[in-house]
Backbone as JSON, one array per atom type, in Angstrom:
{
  "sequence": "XXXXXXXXXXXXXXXXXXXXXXXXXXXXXXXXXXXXXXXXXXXXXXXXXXXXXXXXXXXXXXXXXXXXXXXXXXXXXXXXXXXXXXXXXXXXXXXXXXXXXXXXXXXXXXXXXXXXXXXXXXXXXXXXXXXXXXXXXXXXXXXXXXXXXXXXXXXXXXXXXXXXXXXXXXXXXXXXXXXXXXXXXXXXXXXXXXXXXXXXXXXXXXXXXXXXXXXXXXXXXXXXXXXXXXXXXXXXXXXXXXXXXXX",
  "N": [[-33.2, 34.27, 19.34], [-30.72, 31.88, 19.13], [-28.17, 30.29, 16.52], [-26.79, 26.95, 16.96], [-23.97, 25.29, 18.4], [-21.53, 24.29, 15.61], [-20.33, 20.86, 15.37], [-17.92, 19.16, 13.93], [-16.74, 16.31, 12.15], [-13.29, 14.95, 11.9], [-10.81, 17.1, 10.33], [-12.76, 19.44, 10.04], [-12.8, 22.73, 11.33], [-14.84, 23.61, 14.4], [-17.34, 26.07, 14.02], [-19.7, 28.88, 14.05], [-23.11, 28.06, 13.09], [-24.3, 30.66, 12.37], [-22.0, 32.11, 11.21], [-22.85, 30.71, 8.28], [-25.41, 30.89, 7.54], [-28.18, 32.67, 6.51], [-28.42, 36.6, 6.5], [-26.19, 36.42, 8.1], [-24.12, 35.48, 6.91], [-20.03, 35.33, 5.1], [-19.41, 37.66, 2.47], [-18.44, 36.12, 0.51], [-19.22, 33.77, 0.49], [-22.22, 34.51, 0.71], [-22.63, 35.64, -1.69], [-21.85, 33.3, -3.69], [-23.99, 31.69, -2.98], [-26.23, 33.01, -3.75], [-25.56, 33.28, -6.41], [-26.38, 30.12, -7.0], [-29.0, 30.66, -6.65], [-29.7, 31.89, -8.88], [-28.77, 30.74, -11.15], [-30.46, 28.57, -10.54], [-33.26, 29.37, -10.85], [-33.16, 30.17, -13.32], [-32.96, 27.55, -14.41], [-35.62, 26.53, -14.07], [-37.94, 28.17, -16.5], [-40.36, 28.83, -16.51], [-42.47, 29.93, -14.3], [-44.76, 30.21, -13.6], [-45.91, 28.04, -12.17], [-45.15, 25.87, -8.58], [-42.08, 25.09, -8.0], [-40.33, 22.28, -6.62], [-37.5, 21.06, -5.21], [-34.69, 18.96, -4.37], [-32.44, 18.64, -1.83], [-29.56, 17.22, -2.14], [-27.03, 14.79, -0.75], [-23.94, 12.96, -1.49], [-22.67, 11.61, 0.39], [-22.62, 11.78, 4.0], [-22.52, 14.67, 6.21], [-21.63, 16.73, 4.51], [-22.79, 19.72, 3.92], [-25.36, 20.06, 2.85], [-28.01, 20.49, 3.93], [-27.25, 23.37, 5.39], [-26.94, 24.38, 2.58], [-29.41, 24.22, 1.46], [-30.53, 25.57, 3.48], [-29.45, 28.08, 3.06], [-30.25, 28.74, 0.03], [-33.18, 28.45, -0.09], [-33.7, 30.63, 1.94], [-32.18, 33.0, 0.25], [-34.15, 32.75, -2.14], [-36.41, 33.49, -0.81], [-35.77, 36.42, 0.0], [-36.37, 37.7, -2.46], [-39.06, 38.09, -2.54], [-39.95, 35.5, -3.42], [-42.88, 33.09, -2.65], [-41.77, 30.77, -0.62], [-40.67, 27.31, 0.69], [-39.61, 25.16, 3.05], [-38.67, 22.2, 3.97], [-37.8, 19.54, 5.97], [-36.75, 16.32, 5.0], [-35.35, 14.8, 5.96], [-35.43, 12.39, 8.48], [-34.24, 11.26, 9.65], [-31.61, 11.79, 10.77], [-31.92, 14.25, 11.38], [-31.03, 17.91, 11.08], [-31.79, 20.58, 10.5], [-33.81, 21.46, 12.58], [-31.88, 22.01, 15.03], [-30.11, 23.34, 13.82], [-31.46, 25.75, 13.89], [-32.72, 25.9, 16.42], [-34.84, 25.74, 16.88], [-38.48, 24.02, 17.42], [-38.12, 20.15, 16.85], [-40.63, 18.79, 16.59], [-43.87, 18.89, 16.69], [-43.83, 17.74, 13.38], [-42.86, 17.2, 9.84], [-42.95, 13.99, 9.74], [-45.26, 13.75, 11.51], [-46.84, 14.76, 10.13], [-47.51, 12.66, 7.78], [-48.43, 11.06, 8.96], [-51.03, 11.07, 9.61], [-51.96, 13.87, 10.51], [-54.38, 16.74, 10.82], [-54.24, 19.66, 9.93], [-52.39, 21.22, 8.42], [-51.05, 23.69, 8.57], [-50.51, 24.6, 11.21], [-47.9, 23.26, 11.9], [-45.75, 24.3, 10.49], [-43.04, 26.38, 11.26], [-41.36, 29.47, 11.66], [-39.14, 30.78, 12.17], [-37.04, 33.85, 13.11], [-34.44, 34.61, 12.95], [-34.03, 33.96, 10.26], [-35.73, 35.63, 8.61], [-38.33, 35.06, 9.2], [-39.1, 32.58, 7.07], [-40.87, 30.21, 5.94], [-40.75, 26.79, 7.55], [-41.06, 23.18, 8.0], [-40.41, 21.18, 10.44], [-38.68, 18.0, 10.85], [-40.0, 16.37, 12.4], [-41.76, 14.09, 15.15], [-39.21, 11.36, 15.47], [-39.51, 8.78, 13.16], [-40.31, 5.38, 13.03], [-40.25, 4.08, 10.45], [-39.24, 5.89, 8.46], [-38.82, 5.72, 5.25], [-41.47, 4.47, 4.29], [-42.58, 6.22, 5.0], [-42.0, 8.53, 3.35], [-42.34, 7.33, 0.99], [-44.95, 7.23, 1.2], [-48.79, 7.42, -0.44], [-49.56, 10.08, 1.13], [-47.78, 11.37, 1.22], [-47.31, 12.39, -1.65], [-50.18, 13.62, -1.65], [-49.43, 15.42, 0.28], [-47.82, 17.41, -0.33], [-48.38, 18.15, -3.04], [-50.98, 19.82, -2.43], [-49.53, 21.65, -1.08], [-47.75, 22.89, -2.79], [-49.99, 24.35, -4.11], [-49.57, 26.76, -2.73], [-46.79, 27.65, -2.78], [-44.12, 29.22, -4.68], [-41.52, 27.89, -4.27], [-40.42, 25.2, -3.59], [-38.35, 23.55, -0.85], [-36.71, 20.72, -0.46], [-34.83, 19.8, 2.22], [-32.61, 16.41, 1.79], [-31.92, 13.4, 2.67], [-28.43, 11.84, 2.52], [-27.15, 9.94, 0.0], [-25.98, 7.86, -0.44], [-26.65, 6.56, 2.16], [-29.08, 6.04, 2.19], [-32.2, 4.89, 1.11], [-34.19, 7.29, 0.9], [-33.93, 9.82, -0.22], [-33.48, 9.13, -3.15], [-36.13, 7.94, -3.2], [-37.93, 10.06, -2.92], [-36.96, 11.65, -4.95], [-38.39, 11.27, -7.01], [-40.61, 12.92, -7.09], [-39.91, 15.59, -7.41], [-38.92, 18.44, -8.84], [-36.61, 18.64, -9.64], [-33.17, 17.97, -8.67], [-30.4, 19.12, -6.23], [-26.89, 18.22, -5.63], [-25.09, 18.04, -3.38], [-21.51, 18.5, -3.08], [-18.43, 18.37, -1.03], [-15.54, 19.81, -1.4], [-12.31, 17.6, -1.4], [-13.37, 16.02, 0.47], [-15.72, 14.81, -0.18], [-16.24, 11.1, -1.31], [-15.07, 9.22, -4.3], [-15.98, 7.58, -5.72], [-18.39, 6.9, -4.12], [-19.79, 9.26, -4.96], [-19.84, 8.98, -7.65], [-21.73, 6.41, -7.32], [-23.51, 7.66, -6.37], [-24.74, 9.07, -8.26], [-25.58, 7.65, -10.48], [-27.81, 5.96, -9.14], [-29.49, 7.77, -8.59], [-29.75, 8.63, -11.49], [-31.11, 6.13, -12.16], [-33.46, 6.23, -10.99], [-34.75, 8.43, -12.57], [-34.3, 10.79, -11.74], [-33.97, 14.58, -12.29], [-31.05, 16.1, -12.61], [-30.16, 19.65, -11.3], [-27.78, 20.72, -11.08], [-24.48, 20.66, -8.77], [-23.49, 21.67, -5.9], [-20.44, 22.76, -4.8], [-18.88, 22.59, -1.89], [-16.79, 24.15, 0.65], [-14.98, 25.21, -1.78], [-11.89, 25.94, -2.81], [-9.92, 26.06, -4.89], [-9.07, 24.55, -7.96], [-10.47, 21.44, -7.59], [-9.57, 17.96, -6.55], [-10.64, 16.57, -8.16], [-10.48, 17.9, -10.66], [-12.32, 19.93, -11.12], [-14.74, 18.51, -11.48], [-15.45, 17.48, -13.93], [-16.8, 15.06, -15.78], [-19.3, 15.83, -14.33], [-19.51, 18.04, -14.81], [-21.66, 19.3, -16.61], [-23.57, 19.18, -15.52], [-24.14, 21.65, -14.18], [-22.23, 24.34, -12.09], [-21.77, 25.14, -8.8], [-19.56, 27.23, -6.61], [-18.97, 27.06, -3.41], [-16.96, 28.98, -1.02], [-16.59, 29.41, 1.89], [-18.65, 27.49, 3.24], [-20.37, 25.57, 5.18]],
  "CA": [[-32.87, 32.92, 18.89], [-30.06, 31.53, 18.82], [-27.74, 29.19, 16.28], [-26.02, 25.77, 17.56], [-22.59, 25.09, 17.56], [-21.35, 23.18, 14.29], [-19.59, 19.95, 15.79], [-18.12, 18.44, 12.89], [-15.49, 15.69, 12.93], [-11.78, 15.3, 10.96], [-10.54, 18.34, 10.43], [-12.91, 20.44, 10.41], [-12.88, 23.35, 12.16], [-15.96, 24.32, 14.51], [-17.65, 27.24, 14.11], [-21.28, 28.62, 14.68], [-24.38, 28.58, 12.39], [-24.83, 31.82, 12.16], [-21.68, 32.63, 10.31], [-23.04, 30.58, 7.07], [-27.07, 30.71, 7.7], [-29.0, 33.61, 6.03], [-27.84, 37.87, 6.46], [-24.53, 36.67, 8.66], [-22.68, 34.54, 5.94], [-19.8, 35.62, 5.15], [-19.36, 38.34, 1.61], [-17.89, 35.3, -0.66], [-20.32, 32.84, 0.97], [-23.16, 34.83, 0.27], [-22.53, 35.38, -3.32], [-22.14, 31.98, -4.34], [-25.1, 31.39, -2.77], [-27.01, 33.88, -4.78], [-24.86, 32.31, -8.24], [-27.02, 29.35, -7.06], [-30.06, 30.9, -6.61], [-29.91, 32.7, -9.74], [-29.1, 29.31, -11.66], [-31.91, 27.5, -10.29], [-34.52, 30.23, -11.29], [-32.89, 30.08, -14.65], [-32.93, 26.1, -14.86], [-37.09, 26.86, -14.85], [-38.45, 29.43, -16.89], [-41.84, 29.2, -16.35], [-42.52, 30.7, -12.52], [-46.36, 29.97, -13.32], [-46.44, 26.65, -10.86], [-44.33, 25.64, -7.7], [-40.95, 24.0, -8.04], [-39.97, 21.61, -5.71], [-36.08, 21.09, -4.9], [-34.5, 18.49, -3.53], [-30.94, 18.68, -1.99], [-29.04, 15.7, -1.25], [-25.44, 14.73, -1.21], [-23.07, 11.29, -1.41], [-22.05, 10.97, 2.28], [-23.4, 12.77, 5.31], [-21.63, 16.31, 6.63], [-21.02, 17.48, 3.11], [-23.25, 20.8, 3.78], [-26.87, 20.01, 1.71], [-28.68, 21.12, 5.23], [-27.15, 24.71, 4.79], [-27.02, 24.6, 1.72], [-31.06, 24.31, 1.25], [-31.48, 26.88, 3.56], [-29.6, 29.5, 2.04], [-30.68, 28.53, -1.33], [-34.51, 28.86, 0.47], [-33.42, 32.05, 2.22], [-32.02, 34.31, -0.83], [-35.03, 33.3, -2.84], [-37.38, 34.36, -0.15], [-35.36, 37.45, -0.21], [-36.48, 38.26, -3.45], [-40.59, 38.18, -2.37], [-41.04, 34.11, -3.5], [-43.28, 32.43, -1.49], [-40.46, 29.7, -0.44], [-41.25, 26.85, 2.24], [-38.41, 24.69, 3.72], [-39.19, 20.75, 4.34], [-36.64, 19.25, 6.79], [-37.06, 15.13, 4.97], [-33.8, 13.81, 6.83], [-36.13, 12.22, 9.27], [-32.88, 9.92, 10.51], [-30.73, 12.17, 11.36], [-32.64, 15.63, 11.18], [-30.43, 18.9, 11.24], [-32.81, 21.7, 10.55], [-34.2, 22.08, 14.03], [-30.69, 21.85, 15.74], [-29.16, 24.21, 13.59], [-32.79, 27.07, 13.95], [-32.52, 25.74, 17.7], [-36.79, 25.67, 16.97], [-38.68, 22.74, 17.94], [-37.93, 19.19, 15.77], [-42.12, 17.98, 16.37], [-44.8, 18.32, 15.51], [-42.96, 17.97, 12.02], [-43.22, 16.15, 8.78], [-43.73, 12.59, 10.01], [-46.51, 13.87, 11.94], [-47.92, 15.05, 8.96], [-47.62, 12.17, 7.26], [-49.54, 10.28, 10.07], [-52.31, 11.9, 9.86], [-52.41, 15.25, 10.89], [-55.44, 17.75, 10.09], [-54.0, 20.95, 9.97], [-50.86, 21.28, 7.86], [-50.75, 24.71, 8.6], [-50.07, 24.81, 12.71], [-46.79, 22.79, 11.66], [-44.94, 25.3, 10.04], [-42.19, 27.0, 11.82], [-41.17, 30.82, 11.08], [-37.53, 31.18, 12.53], [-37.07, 35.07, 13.14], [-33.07, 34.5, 12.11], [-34.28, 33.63, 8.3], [-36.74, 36.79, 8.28], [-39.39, 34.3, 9.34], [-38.68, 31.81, 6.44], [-41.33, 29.08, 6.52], [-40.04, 25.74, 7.59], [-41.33, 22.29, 8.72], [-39.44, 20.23, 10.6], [-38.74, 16.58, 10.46], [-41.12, 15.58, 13.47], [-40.86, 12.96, 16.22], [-38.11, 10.05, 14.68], [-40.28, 7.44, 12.77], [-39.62, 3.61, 12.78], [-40.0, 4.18, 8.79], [-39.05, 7.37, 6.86], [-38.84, 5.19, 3.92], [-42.18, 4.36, 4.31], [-43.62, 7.37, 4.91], [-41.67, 9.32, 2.51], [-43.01, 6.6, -0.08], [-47.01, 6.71, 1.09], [-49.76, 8.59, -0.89], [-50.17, 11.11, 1.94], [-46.54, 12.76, 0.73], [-47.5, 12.86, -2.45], [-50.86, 14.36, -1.5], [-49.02, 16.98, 0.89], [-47.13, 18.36, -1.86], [-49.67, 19.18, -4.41], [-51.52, 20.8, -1.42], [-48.65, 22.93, -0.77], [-47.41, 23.83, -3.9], [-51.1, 25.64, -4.69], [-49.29, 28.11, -1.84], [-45.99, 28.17, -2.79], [-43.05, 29.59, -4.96], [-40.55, 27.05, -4.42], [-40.34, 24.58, -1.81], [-37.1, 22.96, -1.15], [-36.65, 19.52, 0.57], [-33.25, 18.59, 2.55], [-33.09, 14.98, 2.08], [-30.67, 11.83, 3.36], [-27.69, 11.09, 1.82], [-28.05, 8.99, -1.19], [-25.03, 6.44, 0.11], [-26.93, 6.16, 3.31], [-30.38, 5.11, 2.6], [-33.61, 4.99, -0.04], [-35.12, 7.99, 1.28], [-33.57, 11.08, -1.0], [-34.16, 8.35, -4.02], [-37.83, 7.93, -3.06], [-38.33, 11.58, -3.13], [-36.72, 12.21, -6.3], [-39.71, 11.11, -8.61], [-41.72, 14.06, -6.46], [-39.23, 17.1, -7.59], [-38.35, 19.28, -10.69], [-34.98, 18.82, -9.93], [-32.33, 17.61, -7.38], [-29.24, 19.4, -6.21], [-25.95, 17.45, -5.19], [-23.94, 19.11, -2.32], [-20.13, 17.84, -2.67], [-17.73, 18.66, -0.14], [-13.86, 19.42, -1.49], [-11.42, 16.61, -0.65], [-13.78, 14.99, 1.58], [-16.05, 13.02, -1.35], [-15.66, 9.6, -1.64], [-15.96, 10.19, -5.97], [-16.59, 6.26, -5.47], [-19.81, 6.87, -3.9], [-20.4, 10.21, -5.82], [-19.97, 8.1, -8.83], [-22.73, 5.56, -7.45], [-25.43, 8.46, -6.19], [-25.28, 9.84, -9.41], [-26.23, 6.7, -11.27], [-28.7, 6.06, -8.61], [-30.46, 8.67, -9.34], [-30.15, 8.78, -13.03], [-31.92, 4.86, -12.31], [-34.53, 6.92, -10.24], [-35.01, 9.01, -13.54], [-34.39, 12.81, -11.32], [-33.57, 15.18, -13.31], [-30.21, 16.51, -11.52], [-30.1, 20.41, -12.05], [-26.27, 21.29, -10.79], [-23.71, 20.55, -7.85], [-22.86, 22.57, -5.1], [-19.56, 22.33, -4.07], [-18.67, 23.09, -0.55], [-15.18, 24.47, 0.74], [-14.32, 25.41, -2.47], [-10.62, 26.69, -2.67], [-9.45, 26.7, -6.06], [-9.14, 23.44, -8.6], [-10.48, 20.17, -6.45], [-9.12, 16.53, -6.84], [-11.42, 15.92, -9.31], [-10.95, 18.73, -11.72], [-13.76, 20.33, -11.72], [-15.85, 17.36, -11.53], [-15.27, 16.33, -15.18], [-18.12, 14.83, -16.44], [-20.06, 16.38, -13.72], [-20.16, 19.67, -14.8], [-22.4, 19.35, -17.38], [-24.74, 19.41, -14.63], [-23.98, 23.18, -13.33], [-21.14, 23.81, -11.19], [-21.88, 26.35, -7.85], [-18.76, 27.09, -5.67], [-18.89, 28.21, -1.78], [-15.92, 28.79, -0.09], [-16.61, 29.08, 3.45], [-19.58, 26.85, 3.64], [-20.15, 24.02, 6.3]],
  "C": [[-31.38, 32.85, 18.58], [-29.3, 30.46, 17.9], [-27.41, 28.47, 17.03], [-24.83, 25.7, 16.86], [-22.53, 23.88, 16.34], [-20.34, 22.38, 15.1], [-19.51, 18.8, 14.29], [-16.41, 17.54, 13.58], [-13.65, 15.68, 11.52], [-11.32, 15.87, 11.35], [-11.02, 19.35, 10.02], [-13.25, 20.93, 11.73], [-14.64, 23.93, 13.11], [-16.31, 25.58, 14.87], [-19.51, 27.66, 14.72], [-22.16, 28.58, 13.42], [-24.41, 29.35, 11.89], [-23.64, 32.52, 11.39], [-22.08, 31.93, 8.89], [-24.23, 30.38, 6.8], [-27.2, 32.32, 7.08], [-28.04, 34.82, 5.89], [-26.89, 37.32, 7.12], [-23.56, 35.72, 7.74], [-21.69, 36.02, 5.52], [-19.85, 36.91, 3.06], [-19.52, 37.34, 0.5], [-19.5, 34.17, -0.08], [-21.74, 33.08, 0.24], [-23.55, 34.65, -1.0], [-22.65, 34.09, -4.24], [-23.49, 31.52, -4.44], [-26.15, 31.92, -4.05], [-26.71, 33.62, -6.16], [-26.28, 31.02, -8.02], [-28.23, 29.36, -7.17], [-30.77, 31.45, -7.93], [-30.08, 31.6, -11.22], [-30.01, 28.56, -11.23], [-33.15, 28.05, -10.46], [-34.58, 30.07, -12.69], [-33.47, 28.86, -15.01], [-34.8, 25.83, -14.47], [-37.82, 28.22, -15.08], [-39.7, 29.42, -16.37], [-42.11, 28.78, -14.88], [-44.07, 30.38, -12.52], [-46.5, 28.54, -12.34], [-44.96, 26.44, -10.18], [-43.22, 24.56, -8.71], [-40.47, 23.75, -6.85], [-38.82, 20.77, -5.91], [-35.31, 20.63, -4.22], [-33.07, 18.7, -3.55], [-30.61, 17.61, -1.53], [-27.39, 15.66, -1.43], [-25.34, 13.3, -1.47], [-23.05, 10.91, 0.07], [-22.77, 12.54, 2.86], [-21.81, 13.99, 5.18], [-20.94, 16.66, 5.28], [-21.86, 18.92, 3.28], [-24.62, 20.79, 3.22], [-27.67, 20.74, 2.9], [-28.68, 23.08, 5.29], [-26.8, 25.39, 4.08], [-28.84, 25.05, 0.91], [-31.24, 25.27, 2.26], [-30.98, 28.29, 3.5], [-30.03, 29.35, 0.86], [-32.94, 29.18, -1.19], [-34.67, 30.83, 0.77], [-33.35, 33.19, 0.92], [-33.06, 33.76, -1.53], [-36.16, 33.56, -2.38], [-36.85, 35.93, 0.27], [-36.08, 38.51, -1.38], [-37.86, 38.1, -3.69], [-41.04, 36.77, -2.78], [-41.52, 33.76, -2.59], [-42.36, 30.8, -1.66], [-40.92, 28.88, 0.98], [-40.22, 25.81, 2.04], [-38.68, 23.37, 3.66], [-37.79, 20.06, 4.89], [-37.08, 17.71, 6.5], [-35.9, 14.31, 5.73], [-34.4, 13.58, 7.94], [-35.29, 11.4, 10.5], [-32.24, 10.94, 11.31], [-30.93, 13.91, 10.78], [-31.5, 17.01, 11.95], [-31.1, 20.01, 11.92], [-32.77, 22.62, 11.76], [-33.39, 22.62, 15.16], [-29.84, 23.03, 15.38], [-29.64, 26.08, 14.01], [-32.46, 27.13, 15.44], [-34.48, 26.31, 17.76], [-37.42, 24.0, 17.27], [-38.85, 21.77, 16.91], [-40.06, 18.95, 15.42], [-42.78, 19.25, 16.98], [-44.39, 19.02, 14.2], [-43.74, 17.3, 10.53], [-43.75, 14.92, 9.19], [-45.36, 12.97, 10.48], [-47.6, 14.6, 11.03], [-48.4, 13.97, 8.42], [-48.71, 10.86, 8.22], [-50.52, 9.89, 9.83], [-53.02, 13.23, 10.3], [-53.08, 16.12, 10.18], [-54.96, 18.86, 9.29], [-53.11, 21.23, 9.94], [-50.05, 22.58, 8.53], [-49.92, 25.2, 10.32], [-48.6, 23.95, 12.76], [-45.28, 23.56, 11.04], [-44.34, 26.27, 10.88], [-41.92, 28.58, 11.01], [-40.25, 31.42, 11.59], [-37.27, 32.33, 12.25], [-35.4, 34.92, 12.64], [-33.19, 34.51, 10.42], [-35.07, 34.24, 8.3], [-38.03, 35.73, 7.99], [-39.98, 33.41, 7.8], [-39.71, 30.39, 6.83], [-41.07, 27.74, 6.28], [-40.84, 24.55, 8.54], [-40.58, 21.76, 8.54], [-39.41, 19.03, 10.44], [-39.85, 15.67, 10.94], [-40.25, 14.77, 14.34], [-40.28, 11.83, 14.89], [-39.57, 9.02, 14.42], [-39.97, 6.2, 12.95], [-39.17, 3.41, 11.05], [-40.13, 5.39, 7.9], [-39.34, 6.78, 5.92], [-39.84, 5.2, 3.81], [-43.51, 5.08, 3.65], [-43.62, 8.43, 4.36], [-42.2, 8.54, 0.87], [-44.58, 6.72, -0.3], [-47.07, 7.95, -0.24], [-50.06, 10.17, -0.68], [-48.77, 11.99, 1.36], [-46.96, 13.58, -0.22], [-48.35, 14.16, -2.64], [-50.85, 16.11, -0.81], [-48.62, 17.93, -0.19], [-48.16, 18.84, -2.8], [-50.17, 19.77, -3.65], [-50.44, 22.11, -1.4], [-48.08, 23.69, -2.09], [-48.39, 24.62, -4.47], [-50.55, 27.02, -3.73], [-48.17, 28.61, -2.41], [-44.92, 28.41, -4.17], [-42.23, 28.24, -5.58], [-40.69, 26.52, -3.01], [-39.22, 23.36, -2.35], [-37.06, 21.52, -0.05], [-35.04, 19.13, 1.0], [-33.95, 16.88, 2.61], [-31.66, 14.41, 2.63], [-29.75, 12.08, 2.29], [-27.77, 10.06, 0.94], [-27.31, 7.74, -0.6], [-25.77, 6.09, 1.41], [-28.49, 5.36, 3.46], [-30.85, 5.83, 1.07], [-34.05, 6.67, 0.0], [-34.98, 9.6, -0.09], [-34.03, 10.37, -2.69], [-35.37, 8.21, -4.64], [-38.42, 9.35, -3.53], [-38.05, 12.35, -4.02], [-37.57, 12.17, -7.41], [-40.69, 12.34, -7.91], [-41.33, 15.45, -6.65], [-39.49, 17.06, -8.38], [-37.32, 18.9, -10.67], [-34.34, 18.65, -8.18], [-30.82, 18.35, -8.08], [-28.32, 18.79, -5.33], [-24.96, 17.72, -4.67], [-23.03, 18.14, -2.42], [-19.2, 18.43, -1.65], [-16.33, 18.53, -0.68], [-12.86, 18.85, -0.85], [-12.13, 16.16, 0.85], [-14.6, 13.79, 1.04], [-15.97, 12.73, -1.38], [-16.37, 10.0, -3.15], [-16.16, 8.5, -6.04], [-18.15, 6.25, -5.07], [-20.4, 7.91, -4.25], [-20.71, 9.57, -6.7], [-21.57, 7.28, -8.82], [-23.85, 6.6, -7.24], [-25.48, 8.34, -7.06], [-26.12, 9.07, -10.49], [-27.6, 6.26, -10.46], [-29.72, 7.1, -8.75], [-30.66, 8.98, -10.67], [-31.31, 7.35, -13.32], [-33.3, 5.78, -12.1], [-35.33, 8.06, -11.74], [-34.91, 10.81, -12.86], [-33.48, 13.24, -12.48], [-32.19, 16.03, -12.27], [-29.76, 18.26, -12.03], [-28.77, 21.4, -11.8], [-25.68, 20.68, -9.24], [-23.3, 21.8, -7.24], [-21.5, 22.17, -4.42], [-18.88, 22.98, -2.75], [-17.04, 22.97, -0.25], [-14.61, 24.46, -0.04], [-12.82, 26.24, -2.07], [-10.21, 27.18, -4.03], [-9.74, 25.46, -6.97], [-9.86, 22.5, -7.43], [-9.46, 19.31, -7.55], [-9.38, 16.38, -8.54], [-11.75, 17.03, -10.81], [-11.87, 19.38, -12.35], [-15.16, 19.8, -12.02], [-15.47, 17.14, -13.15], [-16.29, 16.39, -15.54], [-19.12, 15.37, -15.89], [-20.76, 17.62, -14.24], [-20.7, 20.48, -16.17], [-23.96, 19.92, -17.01], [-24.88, 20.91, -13.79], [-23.06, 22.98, -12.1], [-21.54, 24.99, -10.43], [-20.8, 25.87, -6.7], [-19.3, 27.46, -4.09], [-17.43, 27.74, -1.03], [-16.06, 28.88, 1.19], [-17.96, 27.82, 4.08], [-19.29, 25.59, 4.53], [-21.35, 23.18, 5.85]]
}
């Protein structure tokens, strides 16, 4: 198996997958990662029932995509049972980045599908890391990230698992990461250094404080040294996790 190239636009630079996905990140990369992993075990003590973990950002290409699946990865490293959920049903990464197949995914769970279990992906790159993908494109994510049947998936799955982490949408871009916030423990908020609009950071964050999630730290992506924003400020009340090479 192979990664997919990263085609990003601005200035960044593209690279592949596979230097910031699972065992090939780079030394510093890694580590952070594992700071994050280590804070989000902390931020719930009690390991007796699943936690479910949503990542989201402000604006698209900030990193939340591989950010949730190293955050997935190192704590299936450490024997949790950890399961993946690819909810960015718009504009679905996941599958693109595994280079595994998008459907039969989530939507098609949410359908109606019998047999949760033949949906689940096991990507030999992430030491077979289990992951469902988004599915075929819906007419309504919102929808179908709102029904009953989500809800119902989830409690099903969490009698299996650990931790199960959900990439979601962008909060500036649609309902959908919103919707799915009354269904976590806790949402994490991938920023991107000097690419943030702190205008529409500003608004997720209240958006989701409307939503009542409980927000349990920021990841900030392409850390260097200080950002713009000093450290986020008021932010970093909420837990601050650097990565410097991350995409």
């Amino acid at each position: 198996m192979k990664f997919r190239k990263i085609r990003k636009k601005d200035n960044f630079n593209t690279t592949d997958y596979a230097s910031v996905i699972g065992k090939n990140r780079s030394f510093s990369t890694a580590e952070a990662h594992k700071r994050l992993r280590t804070n989000v075990m902390f931020s719930f003590p009690d390991e007796a029932q699943c936690r479910v973990i949503g990542i989201t950002s402000a604006m698209a290409h900030e990193g939340k995509t591989t950010t949730a699946l190293n955050l997935a990865y190192d704590l299936f490293q450490l024997g949790k049972k950890v399961l993946v959920i690819d909810a960015d049903m718009r504009m679905s990464n996941v599958a693109q980045i595994l280079n595994i197949n998008r459907d039969p995914g989530l939507s098609d769970l949410l359908v109606g599908a019998k047999d949760g279990s033949r949906y689940i992906q096991m990507p030999g790159e992430l030491d077979s890391l289990p992951i469902i993908t988004s599915g075929n494109p819906p007419p309504n994510p919102s929808e179908l990230l709102a029904s009953r049947r989500m809800g119902i998936m989830l409690d099903t799955l969490k009698q299996k698992y650990d931790y199960i982490i959900i990439d979601l949408p962008p909060v500036s871009a649609v309902s959908d990461a919103l919707i799915l916030s009354k269904l976590t423990d806790g949402m994490i908020v991938v920023v991107r250094q000097d690419y943030a609009d702190k205008r529409l950071l500003d608004d997720a964050i209240r958006q989701l404080h409307f939503q009542e999630a409980r927000i349990i730290g920021f990841v900030m992506n392409g850390a260097r040294t200080e950002s713009k924003y000093g450290r986020y400020g008021h932010y970093s009340k909420y837990g601050y996790y650097a990565s410097q090479d991350e995409v």
